[in-house]
C-alpha positions in Angstrom: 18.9 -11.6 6.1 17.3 -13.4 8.8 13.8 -14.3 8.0 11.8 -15.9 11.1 8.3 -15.7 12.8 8.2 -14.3 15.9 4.8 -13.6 17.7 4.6 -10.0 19.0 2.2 -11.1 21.1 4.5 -14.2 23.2 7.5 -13.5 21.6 8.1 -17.1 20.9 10.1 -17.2 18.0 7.9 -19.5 15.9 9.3 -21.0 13.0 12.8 -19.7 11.1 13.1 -20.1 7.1 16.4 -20.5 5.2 17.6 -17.7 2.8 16.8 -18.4 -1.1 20.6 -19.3 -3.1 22.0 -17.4 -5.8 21.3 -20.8 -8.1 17.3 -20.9 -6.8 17.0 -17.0 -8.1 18.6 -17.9 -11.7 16.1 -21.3 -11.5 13.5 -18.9 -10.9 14.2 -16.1 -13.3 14.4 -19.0 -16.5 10.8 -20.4 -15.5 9.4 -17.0 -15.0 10.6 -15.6 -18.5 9.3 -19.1 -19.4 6.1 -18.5 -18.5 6.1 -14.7 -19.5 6.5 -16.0 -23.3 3.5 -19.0 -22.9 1.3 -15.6 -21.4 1.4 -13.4 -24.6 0.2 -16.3 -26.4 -2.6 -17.1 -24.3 -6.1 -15.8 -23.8 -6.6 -13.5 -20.9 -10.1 -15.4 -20.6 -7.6 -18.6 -19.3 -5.9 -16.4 -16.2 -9.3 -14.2 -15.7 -10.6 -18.3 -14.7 -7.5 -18.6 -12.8 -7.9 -15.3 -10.9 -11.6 -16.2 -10.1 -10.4 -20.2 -9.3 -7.8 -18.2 -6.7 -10.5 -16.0 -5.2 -12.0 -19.2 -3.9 -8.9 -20.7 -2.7 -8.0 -17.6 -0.3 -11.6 -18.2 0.7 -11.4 -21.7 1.8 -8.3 -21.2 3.0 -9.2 -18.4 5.1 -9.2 -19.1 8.6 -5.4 -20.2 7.6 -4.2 -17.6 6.5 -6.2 -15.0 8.9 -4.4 -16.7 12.1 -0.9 -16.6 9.9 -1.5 -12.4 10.2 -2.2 -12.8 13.3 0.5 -14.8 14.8 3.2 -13.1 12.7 2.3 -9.5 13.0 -0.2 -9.2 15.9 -3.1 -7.9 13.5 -6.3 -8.4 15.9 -8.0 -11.6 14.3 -10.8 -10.1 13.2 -8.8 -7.4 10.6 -6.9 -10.4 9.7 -10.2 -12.3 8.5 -10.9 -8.5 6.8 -7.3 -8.6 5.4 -8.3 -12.2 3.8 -11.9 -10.6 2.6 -10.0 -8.2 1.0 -7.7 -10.0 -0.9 -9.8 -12.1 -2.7 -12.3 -9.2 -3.3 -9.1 -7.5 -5.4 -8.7 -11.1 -7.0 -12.1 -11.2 -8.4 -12.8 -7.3 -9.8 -9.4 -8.4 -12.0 -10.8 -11.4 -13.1 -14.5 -9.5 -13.7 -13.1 -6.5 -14.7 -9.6 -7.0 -16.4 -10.3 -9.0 -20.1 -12.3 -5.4 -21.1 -9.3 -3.4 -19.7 -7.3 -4.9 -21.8 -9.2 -4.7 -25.2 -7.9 -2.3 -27.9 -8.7 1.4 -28.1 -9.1 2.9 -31.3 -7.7 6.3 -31.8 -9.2 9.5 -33.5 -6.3 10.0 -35.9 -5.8 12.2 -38.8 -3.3 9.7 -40.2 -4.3 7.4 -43.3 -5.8 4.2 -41.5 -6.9 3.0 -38.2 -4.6 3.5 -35.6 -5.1 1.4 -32.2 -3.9 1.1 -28.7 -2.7 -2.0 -27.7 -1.9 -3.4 -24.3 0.8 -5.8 -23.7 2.8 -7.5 -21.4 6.7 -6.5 -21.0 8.1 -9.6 -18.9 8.8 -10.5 -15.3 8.7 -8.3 -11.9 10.3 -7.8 -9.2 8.5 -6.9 -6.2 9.1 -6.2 -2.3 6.1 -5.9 0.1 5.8 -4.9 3.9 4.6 -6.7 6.8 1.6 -4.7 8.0 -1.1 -6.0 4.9 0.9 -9.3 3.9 -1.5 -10.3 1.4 -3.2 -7.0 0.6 0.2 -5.6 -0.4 0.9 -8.2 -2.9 -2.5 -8.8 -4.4 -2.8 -5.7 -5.6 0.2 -5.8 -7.2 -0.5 -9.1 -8.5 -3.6 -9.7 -9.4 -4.0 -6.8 -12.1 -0.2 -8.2 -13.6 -1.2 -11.7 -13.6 -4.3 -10.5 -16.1 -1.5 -8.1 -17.8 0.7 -11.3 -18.4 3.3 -10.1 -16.2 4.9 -13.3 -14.1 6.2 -11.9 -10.4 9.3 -12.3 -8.2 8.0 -11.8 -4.2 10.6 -10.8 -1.8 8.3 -10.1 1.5 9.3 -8.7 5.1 11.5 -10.3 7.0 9.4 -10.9 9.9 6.2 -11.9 7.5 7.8 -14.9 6.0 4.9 -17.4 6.8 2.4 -15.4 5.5 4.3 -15.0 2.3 4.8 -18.4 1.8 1.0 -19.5 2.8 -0.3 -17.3 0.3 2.1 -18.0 -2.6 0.9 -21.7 -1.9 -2.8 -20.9 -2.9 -2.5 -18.9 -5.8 0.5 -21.6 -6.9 -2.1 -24.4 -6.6 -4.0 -22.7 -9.3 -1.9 -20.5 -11.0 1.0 -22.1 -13.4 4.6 -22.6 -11.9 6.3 -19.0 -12.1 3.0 -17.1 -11.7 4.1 -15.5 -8.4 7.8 -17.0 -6.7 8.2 -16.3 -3.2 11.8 -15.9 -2.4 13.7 -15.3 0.5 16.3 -12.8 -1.1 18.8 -10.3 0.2 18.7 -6.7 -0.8 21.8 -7.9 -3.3 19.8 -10.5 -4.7 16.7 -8.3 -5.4 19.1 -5.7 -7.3 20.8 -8.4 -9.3 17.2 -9.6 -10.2 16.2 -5.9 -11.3 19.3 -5.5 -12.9 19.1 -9.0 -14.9 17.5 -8.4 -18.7 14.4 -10.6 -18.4 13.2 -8.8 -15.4 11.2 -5.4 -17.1 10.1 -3.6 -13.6 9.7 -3.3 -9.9 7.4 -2.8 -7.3 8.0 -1.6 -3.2 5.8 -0.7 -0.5 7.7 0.0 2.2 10.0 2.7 3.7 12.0 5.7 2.1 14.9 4.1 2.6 13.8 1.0 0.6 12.3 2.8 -2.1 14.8 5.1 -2.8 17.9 1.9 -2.9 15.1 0.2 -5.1 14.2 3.3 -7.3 17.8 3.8 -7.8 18.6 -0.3 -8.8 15.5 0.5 -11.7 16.9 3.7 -12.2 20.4 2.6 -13.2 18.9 -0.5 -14.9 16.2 1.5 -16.9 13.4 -0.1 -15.7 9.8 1.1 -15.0 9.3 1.0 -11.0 6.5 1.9 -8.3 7.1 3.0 -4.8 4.4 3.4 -2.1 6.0 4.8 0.8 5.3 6.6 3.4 2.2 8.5 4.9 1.5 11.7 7.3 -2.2 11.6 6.3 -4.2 14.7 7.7 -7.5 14.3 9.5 -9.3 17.9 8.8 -12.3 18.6 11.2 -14.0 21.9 10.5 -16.2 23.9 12.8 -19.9 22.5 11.0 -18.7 18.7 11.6 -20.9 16.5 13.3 -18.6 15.7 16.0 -20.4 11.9 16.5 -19.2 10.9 13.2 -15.6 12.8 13.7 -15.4 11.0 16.9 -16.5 7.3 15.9 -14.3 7.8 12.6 -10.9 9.7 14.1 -10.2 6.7 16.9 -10.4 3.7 14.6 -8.5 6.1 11.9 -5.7 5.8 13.6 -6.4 2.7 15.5 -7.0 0.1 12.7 -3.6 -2.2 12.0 -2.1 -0.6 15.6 -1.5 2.5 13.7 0.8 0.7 11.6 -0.5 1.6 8.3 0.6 4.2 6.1 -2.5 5.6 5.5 -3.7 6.0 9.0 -4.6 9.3 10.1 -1.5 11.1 11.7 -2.0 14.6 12.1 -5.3 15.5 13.6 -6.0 19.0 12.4 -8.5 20.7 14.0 -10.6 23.8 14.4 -10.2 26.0 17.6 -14.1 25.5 18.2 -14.2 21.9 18.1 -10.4 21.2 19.8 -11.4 20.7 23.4 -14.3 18.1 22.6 -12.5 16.4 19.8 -9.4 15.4 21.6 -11.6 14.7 25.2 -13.8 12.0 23.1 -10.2 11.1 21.5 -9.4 10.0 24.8 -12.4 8.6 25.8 -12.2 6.3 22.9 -8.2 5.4 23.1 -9.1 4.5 27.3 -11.5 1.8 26.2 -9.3 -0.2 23.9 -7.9 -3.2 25.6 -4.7 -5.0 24.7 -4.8 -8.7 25.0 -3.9 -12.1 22.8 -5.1 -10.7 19.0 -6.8 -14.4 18.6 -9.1 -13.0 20.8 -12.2 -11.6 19.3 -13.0 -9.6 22.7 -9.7 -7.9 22.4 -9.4 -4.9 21.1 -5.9 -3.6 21.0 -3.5 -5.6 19.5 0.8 -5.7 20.3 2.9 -4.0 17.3 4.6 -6.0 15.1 7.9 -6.2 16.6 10.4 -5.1 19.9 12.4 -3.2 17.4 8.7 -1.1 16.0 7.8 -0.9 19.5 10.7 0.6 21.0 11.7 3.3 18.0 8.1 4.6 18.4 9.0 5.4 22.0 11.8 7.0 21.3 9.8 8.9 18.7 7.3 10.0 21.6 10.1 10.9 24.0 12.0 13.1 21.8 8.8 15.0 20.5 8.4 15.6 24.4 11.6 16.7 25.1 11.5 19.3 22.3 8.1 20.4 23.9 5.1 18.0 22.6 2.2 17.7 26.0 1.0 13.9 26.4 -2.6 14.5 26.5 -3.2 10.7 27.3 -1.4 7.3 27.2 2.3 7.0 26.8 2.3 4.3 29.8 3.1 0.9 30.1 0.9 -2.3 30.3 2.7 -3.8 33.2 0.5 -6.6 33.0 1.3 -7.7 29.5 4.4 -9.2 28.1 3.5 -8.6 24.3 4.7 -5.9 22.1 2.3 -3.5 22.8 2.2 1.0 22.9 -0.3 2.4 24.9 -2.7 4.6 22.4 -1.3 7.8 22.8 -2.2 11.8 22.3 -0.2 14.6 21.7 -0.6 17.9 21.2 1.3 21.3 21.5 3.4 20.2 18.4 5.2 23.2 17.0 6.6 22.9 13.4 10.7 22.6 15.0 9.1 19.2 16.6 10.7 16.1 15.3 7.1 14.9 15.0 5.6 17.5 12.9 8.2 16.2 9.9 8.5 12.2 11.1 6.3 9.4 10.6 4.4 7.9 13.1 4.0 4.1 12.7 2.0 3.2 15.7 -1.2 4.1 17.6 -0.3 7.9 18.5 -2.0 10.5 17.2 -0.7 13.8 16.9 -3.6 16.8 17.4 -3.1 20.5 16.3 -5.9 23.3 16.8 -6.5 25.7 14.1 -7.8 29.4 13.5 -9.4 29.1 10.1 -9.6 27.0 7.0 -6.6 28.1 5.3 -4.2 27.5 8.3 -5.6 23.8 8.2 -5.2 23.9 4.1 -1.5 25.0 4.8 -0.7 23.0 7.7 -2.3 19.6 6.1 0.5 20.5 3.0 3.4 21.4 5.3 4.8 17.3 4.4 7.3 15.4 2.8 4.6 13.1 2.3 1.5 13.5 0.5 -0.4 9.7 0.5 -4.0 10.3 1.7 -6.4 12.7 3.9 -9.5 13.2 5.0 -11.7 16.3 5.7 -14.7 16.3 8.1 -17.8 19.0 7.2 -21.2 19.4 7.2 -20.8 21.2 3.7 -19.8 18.0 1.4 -19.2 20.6 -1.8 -17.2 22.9 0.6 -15.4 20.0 1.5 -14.8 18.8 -2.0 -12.9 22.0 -2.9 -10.8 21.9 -0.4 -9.9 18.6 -0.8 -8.5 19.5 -4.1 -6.4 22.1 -2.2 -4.2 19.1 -0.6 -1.6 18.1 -1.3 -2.2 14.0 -1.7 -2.7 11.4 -3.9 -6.1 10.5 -2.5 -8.3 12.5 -0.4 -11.6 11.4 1.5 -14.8 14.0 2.3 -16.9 13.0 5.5 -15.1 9.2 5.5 -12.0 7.3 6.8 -9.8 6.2 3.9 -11.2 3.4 1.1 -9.2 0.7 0.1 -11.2 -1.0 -2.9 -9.8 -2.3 -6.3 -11.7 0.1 -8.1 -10.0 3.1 -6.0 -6.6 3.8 -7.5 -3.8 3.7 -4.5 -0.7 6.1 -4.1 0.6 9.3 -3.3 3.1 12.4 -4.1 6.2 14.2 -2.9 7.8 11.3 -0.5 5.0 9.0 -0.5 6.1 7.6 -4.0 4.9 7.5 -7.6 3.1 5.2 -9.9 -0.1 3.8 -8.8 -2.1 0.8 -8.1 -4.8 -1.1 -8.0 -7.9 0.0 -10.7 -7.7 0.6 -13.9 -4.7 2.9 -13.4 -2.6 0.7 -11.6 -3.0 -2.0 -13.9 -1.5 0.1 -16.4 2.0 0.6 -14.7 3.5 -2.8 -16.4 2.1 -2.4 -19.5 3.3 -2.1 -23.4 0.9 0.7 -24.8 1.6 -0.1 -28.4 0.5 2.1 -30.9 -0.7 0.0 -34.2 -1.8 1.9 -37.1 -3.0 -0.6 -40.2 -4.2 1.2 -43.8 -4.4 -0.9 -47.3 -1.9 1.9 -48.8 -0.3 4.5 -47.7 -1.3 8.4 -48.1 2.4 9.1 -49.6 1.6 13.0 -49.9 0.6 13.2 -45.7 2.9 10.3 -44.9 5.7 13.1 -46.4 4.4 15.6 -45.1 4.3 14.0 -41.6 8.1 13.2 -42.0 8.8 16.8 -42.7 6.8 18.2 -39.5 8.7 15.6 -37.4 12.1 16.7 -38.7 11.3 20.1 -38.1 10.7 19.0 -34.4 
């Protein structure tokens, strides 16, 4: 696998890394396990100081590391600096918020004794992260496991490979040697990993494909796993909406990261009443963006993160055409600019044989459909393979609120673009994935709930009784 920076926005190719051996994984494995042993012993307090300690490092580090996003992926420089915000945001709420996670729970039990929950560690990880949020993507994976006591493998995108090597460089020069590994594996190496006894799970963002090769490597293996895949959010606008917070919210919805984000809003679904002004201030607000160099704070549309991204989004657009899809606006090219950047485009007339009503869009088009009534948007927002996110636009919040429950996501926003906060617990259904993360919840998905029931004696006339109801079971 060919890992190398290559700027989307001068295709210069930047810098070129050479692929991790067979001999550095097994290196890596043995410290790793290493230091999973050294965790259970040691007081979360110690890696809560280290999480805290690493929160500052991305911080002074972070005009680094924002220009890295940048000249690897084309992210516009001031979501990079957001990116990097972010990151050490998720670092601290572990750090402040992950010791009293992991406390005991005690157990209303009729048993003889005091039964608690424990929560442990269960050993080394293997995870695989995108290019669109390089550091997002792997704090939030990291952060709540390095508080769990889990030590992590990190094989990152291809095309990302500075970005996962600047910030594995921070949190190593605080965190102890094995913490977080970045490697730069081959899909053979990352099964072998999986498949090798001291590793106990894996983590993926990334595409169908990947998750369902890495789902089946934990499968076979019998390890615990989380996917996060992909994303056909809806963006529900009903007839009470206030149409100058639907049309501030719908542009940058789709907008923010190119459109290369699989939460973005995809599928614009919208009532009859409010069709013609939603998708005319649509276009209004997609005319205005400018593409230029993403250093640039004045520019405000940024190239896509590769020739390869940019070129199977067009033939995306061109076959939902052909089978009968109107280009409302954009689908031109910037003659003027050499970079890696897709027009913002509209379309509309989708019909549900379209190629696009079913496919993923991973770019800055939007797809718009008009709507007769709320249960045609409640259906048409659940006719996916996916089922990640949504949001619903009304001036009746409650009314809102119950349909919201209707859809068929993992998360689902009323009146307000998609959150991402480490409070807010990340993932979705159906072909979006399982398992979750971030918050409480996903700092759960590593973890060794053991049960530990302590009494001075035993109740020998319940304990026998106990054994008989669980024969008869």
């Amino acid at each position: 696998m060919a890992y190398k920076t290559v700027n989307p926005y001068t295709n210069e190719v930047v810098r070129t890394f050479e692929d991790t051996t067979d001999a550095e994984l097994e290196k890596t494995l043995e410290t790793a396990h290493a230091l999973y042993k050294t965790f259970r012993k040691q007081d979360v307090s110690k890696r809560a100081d280290m999480l805290r300690e690493i929160a500052a490092k991305i911080r002074e580090n972070a005009k680094e590391l924002a220009e890295m996003l940048t000249v690897e992926m084309g992210k516009l420089i001031g979501e990079a600096e957001g990116e990097v915000e972010l990151t050490a945001i998720i670092a601290e709420y572990y750090a402040d918020n992950g010791p009293k996670m992991l406390e005991p729970q005690e157990i209303e039990t009729g048993a003889n004794g005091i039964a608690e929950l424990h929560y442990q560690s269960t050993g080394v990880l293997m995870m695989v992260e995108p290019w669109n949020f390089p550091y997002y993507q792997v704090i939030r994976v990291f952060a709540p496991n390095f508080i769990v006591g889990n030590p992590m493998i990190l094989k990152h995108a291809s095309n990302t490979p500075g970005s996962a090597e600047l910030l594995t460089d921070v949190i190593s020069s605080v965190a102890p040697e094995g913490s977080l590994t970045n490697l730069f594996l081959n899909y053979d190496q990352v099964e072998k990993a999986i498949g090798d006894p001291r590793v106990q799970g894996a983590a993926l963002t990334g595409s169908e494909r990947g998750g369902a090769s890495i789902g089946e490597a934990a499968g076979k293996n019998l390890k615990q796993a989380t996917l996060e895949l992909g994303g056909m959010d809806p963006f529900i606008v009903l007839s009470d909406a206030n149409m100058d917070i639907v049309a501030d919210a719908a542009w940058r919805a789709r907008i923010y990261n190119t459109g290369q984000e699989c939460t973005s809003s995809k599928r614009f679904i919208v009532m009859e009443d409010k069709y013609d002004e939603f998708v005319e201030r649509l276009k209004d607000n997609f005319s205005k963006l400018k593409p230029g160099n993403p250093l640039d704070p004045e520019t405000t549309l940024a190239p896509m993160n590769s020739k390869g991204a940019k070129e199977e989004l067009q033939e995306q657009v061109d076959e939902a055409v052909a089978a009968g899809a109107t280009v409302y606006y954009g689908n031109e090219k910037y003659e003027d600019e050499e970079g890696q950047f897709f027009m913002p485009t509209i379309l509309t007339d989708i019909t549900t044989d379209n190629p696009v009503h079913k496919t993923e869009l991973f770019g800055p088009v939007a797809v718009v459909y008009k709507v007769s009534s709320v249960q045609e948007a409640i259906d048409l927002a659940n006719d996916s393979q996916y089922g990640l996110g949504g949001s619903i636009y009304t001036a009746d919040t409650e009314r809102g609120y119950e349909i919201a429950k209707e859809i068929e996501t993992g998360m689902m926003f009323v009146n307000t673009p998609r959150y991402s906060l480490p409070e807010l617990p990340f993932g979705g259904v159906k072909r979006s994935g399982f398992g979750r993360e971030m918050s409480r919840t996903g700092m759960m998905a590593f973890i060794n709930e053991k049960l530990i029931l302590k009494a001075d004696a035993p109740d020998m006339d319940n304990l026998a009784g106990a054994l008989i109801a669980s024969q008869e079971i």
